[in-house]
C-alpha positions, -999 to +999 in steps of 0.1 A: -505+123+106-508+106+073-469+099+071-471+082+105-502+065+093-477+053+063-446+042+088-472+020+106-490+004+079-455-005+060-449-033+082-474-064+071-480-075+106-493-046+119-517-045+082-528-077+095-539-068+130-558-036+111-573-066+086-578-088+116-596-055+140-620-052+108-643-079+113-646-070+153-626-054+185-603-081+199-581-080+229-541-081+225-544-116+239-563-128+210-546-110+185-514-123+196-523-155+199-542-157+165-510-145+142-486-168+168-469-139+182-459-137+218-478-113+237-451-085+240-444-082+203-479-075+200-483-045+223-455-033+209-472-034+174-507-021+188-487+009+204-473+018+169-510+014+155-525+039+185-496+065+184-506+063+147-545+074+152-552+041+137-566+021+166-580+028+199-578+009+231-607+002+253-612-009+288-591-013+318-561+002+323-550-043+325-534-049+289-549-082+295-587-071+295-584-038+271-603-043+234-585-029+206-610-012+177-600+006+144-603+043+149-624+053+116-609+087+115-573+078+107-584+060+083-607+083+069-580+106+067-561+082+047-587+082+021-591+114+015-550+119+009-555+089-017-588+101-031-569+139-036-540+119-053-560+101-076-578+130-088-548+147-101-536+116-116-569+109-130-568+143-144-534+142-160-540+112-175-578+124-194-559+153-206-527+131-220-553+108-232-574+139-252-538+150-263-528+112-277-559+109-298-563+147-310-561+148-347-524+157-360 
């Protein structure tokens, strides 16, 4: 899940709608509208985010009426990928730094 997570968050319009869906659920419409995108470019962006875990769609089954809302768990799952990365980083890096200053 975490490399689809990756292939849908590489393209910066689709990282926009995620920053955009932060502050509150919006409909495709709205979203659309607000970045100056015609309406099906943007479904076809919010489909990559949903196949991706990363939002959800609510409502009707009408595209026109249906709220879009980040899904917490994809991104959840994100962090903890990130959080296990940094931690081994983190760790290399105090032991080359205790290596570096070790007396000679």
């Amino acid at each position: 899940m975490i490399d689809a997570t990756f292939a849908a968050l590489a393209d910066p319009t689709r990282r926009e709608v995620v920053e955009r869906l932060r502050s509150e659920p919006q409909r495709a419409g709205a979203l659309a509208a607000a970045m100056g995108m015609r309406a099906p470019l943007m479904s076809r962006h919010l489909k990559v985010l949903r196949d991706a875990g990363l939002v959800r769609a609510e409502g009707a089954d009408d595209a026109r009426v249906r709220i879009y809302r980040l899904e917490p768990a994809a991104l959840a799952e994100l962090r903890a990928w990130l959080d296990e990365v940094e931690g081994y980083w983190g760790g290399q890096l105090a032991a080359f730094k205790a290596h570096a200053e070790r007396e000679p």
